[in-house]
N, C-alpha and C positions, 0 to 999 in steps of 0.2 A: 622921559627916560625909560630905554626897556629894560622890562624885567632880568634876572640873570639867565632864565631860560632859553633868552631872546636873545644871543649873543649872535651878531652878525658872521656872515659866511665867509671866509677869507678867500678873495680872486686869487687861485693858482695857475700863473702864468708858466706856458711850458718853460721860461728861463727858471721860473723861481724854483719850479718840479725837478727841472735837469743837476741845477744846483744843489737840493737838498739831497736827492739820489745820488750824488757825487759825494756829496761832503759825508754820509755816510758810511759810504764804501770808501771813502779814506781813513774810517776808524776799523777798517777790516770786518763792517758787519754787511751781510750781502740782504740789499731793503725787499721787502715787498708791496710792489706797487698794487695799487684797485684802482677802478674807473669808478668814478662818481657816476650813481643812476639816482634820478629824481626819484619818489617816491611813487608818485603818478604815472612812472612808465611803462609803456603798454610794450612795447618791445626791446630786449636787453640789447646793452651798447647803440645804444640810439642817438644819447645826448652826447654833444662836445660843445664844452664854453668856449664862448668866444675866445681866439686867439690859439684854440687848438685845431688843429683838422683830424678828421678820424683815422688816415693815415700814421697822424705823427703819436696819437694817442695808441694806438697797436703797436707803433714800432719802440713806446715809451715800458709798455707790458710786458710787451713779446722778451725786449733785452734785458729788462732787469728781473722779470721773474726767472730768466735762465741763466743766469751770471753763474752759475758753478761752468756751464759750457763758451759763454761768448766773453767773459772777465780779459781773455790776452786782447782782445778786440774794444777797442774802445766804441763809447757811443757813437761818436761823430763818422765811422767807417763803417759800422755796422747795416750791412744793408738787408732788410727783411725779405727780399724777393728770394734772394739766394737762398736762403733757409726756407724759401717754401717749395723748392725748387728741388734743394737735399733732399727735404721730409717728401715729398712724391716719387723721389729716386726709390728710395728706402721703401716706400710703401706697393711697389709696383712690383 
């Protein structure tokens, strides 16, 4: 038996990630997400577990850490290119 320190890691499946980011912005609280980095990582946003791609892990960040601005747009429309697209308009 492990210890209580030892408490196994729970596999966050992008469904399970997308579900709980929803279910809480149906309580009107807007979440903030972070990317799991191992401890041993020699370069930042490197890892993606299985069943994520690093694509979908940016575009999981990108939208819910800016829901004051993408909120009328739901997840599933949301397309990240466009927004990098705006921000070089903007920044040019």
């Amino acid at each position: 038996m492990a210890a209580p320190w030892q408490k196994s890691v729970v596999s966050w499946t992008a469904n399970n990630a997308l579900y709980r980011l929803e279910k809480v912005r149906a309580w009107d609280i807007r979440p903030t997400p972070t990317r799991y980095q191992p401890l041993d990582t020699v370069k930042k946003n490197s890892y993606a577990a299985s069943g994520w791609s690093d694509e979908l892990l940016r575009r999981v960040v990108q939208y819910y850490s800016r829901l004051r601005w993408y909120e009328h747009i739901p997840f599933k429309d949301f397309d990240r290119a466009t927004f990098q697209r705006q921000k070089a308009e903007v920044l040019v």
